[in-house]
N, C-alpha and C positions, 0 to 999 in steps of 0.2 A: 461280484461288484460290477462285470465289463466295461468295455470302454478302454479307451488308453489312457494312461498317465497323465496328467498335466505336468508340460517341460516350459524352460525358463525362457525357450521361444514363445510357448503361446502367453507367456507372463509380458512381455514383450513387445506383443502383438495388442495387445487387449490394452495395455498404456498408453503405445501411440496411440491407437482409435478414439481410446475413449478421451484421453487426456493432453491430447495436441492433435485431435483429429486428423490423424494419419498423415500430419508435418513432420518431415524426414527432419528439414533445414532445421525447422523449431527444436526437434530434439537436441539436433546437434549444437546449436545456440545454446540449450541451457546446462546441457550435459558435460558438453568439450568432445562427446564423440563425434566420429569421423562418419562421414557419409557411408560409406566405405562398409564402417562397420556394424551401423543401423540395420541395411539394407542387407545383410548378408545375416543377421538376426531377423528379419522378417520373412525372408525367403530359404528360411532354414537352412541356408549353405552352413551356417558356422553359431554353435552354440554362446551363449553370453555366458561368462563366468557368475557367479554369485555378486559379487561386487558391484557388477555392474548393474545387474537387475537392481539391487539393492540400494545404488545411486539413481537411477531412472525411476524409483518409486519414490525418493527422498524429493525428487525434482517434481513429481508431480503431484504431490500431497503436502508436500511442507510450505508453510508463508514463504513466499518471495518478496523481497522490499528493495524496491528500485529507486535511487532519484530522477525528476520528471525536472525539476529547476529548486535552487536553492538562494536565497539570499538573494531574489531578484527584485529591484528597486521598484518599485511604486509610488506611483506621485495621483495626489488625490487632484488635483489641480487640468489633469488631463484625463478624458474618457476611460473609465476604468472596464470597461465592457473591453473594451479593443487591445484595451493592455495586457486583463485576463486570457484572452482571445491566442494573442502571441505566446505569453506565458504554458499555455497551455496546450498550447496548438497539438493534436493528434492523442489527448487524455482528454478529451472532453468528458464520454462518459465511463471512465475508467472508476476502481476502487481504493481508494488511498486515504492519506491524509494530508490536510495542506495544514499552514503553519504562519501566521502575522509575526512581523517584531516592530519594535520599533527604533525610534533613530539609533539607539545606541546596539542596534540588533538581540536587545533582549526580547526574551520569548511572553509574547501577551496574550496569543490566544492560539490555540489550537482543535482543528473539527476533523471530521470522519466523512469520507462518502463512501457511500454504498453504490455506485454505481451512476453517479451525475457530478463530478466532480467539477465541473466547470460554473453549474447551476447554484450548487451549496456554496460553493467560494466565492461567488460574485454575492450570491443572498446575503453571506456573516460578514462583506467589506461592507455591503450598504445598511446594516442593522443598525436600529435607531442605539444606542447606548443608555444603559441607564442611567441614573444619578449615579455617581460616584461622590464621592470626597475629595476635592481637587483644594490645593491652598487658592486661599482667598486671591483676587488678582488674574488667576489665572482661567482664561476661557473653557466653558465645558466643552468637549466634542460632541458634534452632534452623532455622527456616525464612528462606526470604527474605521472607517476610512481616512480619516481625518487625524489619526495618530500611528495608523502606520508606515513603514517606510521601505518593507521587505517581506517577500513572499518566500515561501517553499513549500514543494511540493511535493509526494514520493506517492507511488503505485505500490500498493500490497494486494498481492495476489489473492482474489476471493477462493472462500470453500463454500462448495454447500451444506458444509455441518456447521460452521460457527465463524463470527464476522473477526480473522483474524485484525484488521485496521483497528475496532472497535475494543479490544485487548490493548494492544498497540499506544491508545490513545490514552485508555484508562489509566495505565503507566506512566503515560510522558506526567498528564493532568495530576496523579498521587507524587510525583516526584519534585515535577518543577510549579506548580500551581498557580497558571498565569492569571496577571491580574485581571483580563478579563471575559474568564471561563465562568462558572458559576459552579460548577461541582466538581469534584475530586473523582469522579469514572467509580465503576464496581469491577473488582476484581473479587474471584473465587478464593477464600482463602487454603494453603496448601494444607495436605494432610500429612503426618512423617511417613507414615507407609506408602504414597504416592511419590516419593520425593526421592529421587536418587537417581543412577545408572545405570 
């Protein structure tokens, strides 16, 4: 066969690069390792146990879900571009999902970005609304900005095999199904033999 062995350094080696391109700090930010002991697995002074590798693959393949800002007040009465703007400020075009409610911070709408997070959330505040069914008396909204009153926001770490946020989303939508989403998301249904530990 030749060659040598692949060891749990060069597994190590091949994460950082590809998977936090070669950010020590990064690693150690999402890991809890020590600079210390990154660096002493990259320069083969000291080998990484199992577990560790094992945790540094978990970091680097599994969803991450961050909060960016929650239950942050919006007022339609002031420039919503600028408010977005702050709200957002350094997720511009990050992967997540943001989140409307309204006065009473119930949950009305919820979307997915794939990578323009700032652009899609200011687009679904200014979208014209449908008809809905409102009791008589009461003023139609023209936009959805116009009945909300709270944002939120969360970073979910993209893959290149499949849009974890867009999972994420389809759940919240099958679970709490705000009033003004329009579909229920697609989820994969489970199989028994897929299912377990």
């Amino acid at each position: 066969m030749g060659g040598r062995a692949v060891t749990r350094n060069d597994i190590v080696k091949y994460l950082v690069g590809e998977y936090f391109a070669d950010d020590t700090d990064k690693v150690c930010s999402v890991t809890g390792f020590t600079r210390r002991q990154v660096t002493g697995w990259l320069e083969c002074r000291n080998q990484p146990n199992a577990r560790n590798v094992s945790l540094l693959m978990h970091r680097a393949f599994a969803p991450e879900f961050r909060v960016i800002a929650e239950y942050v007040p919006i007022k339609s009465a002031v420039g919503v571009h600028k408010q977005l703007a702050t709200i957002l400020k350094g997720y511009e075009k990050a992967f997540g999902l943001y989140a409307f409610y309204d006065s009473m911070a119930n949950l009305i709408y919820i979307g997915k970005s794939d990578g323009k997070l700032f652009y899609e959330t200011y687009q679904q505040l200014n979208k014209t609304e449908a008809k809905k069914p409102f009791p008589k008396g009461v003023r139609q909204p023209k936009r959805r900005l116009d009945v909300v009153r709270y944002i939120s926001a969360y970073y979910v770490k993209p893959s290149i095999f499949e849009s974890h946020a867009k999972h994420v989303e389809s759940l919240i939508l099958r679970i709490s199904k705000p009033a003004l989403n329009s579909n229920i998301g697609k989820l994969e249904k489970a199989e028994p033999e897929n299912v377990g530990g």
